[in-house]
C-alpha positions in Angstrom: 3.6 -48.1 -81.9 3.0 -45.7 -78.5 6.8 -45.9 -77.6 7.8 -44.8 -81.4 5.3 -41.6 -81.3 6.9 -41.0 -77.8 10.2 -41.1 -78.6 9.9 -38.5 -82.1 9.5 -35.4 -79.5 12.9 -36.2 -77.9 14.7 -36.8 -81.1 13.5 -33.8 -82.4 14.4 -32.0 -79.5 18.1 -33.6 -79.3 18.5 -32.7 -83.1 17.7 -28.7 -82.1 19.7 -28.8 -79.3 22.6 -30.1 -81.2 22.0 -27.5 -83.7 22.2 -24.1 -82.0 24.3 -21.1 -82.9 28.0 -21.1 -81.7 29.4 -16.8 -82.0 32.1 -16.7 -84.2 35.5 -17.0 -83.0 35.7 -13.2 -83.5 32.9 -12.4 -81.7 34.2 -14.7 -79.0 37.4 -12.4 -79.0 35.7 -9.5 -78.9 33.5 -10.2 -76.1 36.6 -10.9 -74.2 38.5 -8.6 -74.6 36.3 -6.3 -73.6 35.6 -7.6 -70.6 39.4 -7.3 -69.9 39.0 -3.5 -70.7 35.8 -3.0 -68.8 37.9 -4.7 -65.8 41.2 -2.4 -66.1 42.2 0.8 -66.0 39.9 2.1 -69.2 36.4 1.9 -67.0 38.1 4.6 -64.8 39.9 6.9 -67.1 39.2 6.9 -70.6 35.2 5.7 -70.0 34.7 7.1 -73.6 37.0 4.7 -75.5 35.5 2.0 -73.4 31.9 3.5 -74.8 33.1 3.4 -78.2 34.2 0.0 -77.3 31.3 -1.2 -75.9 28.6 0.2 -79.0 30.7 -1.8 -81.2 30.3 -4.9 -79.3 27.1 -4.6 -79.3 26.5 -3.8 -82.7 28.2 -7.3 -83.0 25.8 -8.5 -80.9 23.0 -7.3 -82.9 24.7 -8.6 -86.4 24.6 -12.3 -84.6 21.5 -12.2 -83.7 20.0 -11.2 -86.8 22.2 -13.2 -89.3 24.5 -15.2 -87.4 26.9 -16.3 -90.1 27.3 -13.6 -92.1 30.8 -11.4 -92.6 29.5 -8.3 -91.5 29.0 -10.2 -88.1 32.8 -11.0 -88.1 34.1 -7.7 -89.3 31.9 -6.0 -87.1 33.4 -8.1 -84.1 36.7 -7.4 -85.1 36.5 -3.8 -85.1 34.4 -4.4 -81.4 37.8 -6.5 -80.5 40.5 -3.4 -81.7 38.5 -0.5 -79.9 38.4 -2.8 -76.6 42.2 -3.3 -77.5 42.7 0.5 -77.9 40.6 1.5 -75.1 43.1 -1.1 -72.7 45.9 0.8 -74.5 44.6 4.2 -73.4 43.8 3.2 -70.2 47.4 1.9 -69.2 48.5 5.4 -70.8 46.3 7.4 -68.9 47.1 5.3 -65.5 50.7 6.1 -66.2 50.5 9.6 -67.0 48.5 9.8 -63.7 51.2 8.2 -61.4 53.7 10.5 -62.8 52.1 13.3 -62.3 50.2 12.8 -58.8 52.9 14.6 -56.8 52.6 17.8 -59.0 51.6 20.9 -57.6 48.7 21.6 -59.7 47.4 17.9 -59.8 43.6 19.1 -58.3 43.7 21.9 -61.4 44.6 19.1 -64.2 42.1 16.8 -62.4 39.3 18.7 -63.0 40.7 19.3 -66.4 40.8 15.9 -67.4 37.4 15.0 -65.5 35.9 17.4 -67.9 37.2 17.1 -70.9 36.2 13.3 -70.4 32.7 14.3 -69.5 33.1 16.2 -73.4 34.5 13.0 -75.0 31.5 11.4 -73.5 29.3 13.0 -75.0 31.2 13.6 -78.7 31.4 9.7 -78.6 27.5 8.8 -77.9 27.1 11.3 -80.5 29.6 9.9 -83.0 27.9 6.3 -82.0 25.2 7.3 -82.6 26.1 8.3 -86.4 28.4 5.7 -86.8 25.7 3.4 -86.1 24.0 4.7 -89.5 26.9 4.0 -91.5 27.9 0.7 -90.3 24.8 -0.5 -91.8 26.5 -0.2 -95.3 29.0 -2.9 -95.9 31.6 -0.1 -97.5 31.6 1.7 -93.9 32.3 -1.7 -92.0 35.6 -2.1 -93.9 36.8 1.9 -93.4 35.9 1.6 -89.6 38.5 -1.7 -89.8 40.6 0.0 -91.7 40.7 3.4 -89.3 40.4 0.3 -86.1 43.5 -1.0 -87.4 45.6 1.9 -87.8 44.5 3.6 -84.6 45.9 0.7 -82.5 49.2 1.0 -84.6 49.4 4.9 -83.3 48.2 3.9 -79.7 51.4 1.5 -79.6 53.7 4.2 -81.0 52.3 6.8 -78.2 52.8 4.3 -75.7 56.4 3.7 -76.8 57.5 6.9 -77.2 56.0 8.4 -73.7 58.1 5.1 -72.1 61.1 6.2 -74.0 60.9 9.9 -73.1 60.4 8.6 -69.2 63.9 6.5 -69.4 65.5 9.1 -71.5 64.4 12.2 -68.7 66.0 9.6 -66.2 69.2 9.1 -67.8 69.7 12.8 -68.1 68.5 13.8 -64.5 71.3 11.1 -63.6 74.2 12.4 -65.6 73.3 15.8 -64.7 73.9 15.5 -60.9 77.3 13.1 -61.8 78.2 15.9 -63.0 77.9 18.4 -60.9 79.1 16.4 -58.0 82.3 16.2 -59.9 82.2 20.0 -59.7 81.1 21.1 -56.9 80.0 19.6 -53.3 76.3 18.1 -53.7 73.9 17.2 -51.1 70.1 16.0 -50.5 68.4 17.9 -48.0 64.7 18.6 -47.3 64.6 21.9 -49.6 65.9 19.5 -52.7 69.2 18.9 -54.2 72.2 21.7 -52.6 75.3 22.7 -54.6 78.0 24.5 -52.8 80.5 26.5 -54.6 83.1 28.0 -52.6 83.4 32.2 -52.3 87.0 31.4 -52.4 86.9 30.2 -55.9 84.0 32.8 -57.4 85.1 36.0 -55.5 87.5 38.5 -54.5 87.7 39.3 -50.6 84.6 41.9 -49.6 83.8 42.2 -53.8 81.0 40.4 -55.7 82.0 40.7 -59.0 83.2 37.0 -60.5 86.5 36.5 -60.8 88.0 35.5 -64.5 88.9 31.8 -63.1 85.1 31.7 -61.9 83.6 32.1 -65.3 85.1 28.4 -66.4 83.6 26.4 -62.9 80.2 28.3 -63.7 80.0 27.6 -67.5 81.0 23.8 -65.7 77.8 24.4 -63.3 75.4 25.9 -66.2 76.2 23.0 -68.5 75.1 20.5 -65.9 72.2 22.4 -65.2 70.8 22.3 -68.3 69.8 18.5 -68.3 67.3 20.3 -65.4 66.3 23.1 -66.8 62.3 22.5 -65.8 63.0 23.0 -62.4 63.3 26.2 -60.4 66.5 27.0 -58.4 67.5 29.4 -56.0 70.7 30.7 -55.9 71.9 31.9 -52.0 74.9 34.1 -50.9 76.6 33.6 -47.5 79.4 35.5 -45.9 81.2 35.2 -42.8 81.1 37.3 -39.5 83.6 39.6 -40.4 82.2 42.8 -40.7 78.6 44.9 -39.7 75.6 42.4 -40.6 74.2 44.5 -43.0 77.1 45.3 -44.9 77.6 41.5 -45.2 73.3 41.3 -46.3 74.1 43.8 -49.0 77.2 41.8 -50.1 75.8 37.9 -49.9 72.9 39.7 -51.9 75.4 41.2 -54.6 77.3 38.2 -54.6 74.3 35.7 -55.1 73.2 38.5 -57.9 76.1 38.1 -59.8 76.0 33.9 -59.9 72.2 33.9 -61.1 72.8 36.4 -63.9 75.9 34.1 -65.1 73.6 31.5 -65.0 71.0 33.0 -66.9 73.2 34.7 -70.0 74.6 30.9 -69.7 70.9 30.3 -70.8 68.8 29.1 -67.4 65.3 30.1 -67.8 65.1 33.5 -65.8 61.7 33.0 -64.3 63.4 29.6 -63.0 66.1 31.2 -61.2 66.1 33.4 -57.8 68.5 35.0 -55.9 68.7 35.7 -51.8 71.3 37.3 -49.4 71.4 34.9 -46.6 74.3 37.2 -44.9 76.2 35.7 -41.9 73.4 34.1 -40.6 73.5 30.8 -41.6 77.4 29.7 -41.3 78.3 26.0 -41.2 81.8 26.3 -40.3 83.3 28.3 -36.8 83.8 32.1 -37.8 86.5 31.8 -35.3 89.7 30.4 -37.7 90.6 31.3 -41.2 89.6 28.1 -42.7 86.0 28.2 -40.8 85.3 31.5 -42.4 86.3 30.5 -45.4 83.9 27.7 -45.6 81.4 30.1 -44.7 82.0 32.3 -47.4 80.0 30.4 -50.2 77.5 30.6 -52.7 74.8 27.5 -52.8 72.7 26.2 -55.5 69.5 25.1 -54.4 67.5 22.6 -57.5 64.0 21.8 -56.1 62.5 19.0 -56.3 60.9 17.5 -59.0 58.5 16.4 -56.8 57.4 17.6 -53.3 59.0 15.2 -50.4 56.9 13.1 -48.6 56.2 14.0 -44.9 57.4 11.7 -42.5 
């Protein structure tokens, strides 16, 4: 009779144990996948979507505890589970963006942009928490918040998409652009960025800087190819050879590198993209002592920058 009352206690137990609450398999989700955000690139760069994320989960958390089996504890994980999905989305996105655009100039200026304008979202999202967690507790709101969950991460996915396919197509374009011009003219790589060298032989009259007619059809060759590149700045530079005083030979690589950038920019280059310099006799790469030395140093060079600022050895 002792052993029987002994051994009620530990069934009792055992039937309890047996019986305790297992999360839905959406809240199970949910909790995952937010871990995974919390983990990635969201916690660093779009902390606000991973705040949204996070209030939702733990509204989720709160639904479980106080009704375990109900459908507002599901639908409430779900939408928990999208805005963890969105705010992985954003993060990849943003971590992109930001590897694009380290090398840029004015990376320290959109830096502290984007640190304060997250500091903003921040704060609109604990304050949009804070009345979205008023409305969730009416069943109608769960359902728009899943609806608006659901159609967010559709637009997220397009974003990401399109940004990807406006990287390949800037590519491809970059690409046929110098094909191109290297067809037309002699192209090199050199510290300063991409050089192309048209010859004065071809664009000028001896001593004259006004284009010749046959010119006009190389340059309209030259400003189409350029226009695939038309975000970067270029500088347009007018070299002579020895004959002659130096600054007669200033004055005319000036004129000469003048008349090329104007082309250009009636052709429809940006203006504030585009300067021109008289680089005189000074910079020859040819021997001003034969015919065919000076003509090689009568030129007129293209210079594209960069689209990003070369790396120091």
């Amino acid at each position: 009779m002792k052993t029987r009352h002994f051994l009620i206690p530990i069934i009792s137990a055992a039937l309890v144990a047996g019986c305790a609450t297992v999360p839905p398999i959406e809240l199970t989700n949910a909790r995952f996948a937010y871990q995974q955000a919390s983990e990635g690139d969201a916690k660093q760069l779009v902390p606000a979507e991973l705040h949204k994320a996070k209030e939702s989960l733990n509204l989720a958390e709160q639904s479980f505890k106080d009704d375990s089996d109900s459908q507002k504890t599901k639908d409430l994980a779900y939408v928990a589970l999208r805005k963890s999905e969105q705010a992985m989305a954003l993060g990849a996105t943003a971590a992109s963006k930001a590897r694009e655009e380290k090398a840029e100039a004015d990376f320290a200026q959109k830096q502290t942009a984007i640190v304060k304008q997250g500091k903003q979202d921040l704060s609109d999202a604990e304050k949009q928490t804070a009345d979205a967690r008023a409305e969730l507790d009416k069943q109608a709101a769960v359902q728009a918040a899943k609806d608006q969950a659901d159609a967010d991460y559709q637009r997220q996915q397009a974003e990401i998409a399109k940004v990807k396919q406006d990287l390949s197509d800037a590519e491809k374009r970059n690409a046929a652009a110098l094909a191109e011009l290297a067809a037309i003219a002699a192209v090199k790589e050199e510290q300063r960025g991409l050089v192309v060298t048209l010859s004065g032989g071809v664009l000028f009259r001896s001593a004259e800087a006004t284009l010749m007619p046959s010119a006009l059809a190389k340059l309209d060759q030259v400003g189409n190819a350029l226009q695939s590149v038309r975000t970067r700045n270029l500088l347009v530079e007018g070299h002579t050879d020895s004959q002659g005083s130096g600054s007669y030979n200033q004055g005319l690589s000036q004129r000469r590198a003048n008349a090329v950038r104007d082309y250009l920019v009636r052709r429809g280059y940006p203006a504030d993209r585009i300067q021109a310099r008289g680089m005189g006799e000074d910079t020859p790469i040819a021997n001003n002592n034969s015919p065919e030395g000076r003509a090689n140093n009568r030129r007129v060079e293209i210079v594209i920058e960069r689209e990003f600022p070369a790396s120091n050895p």
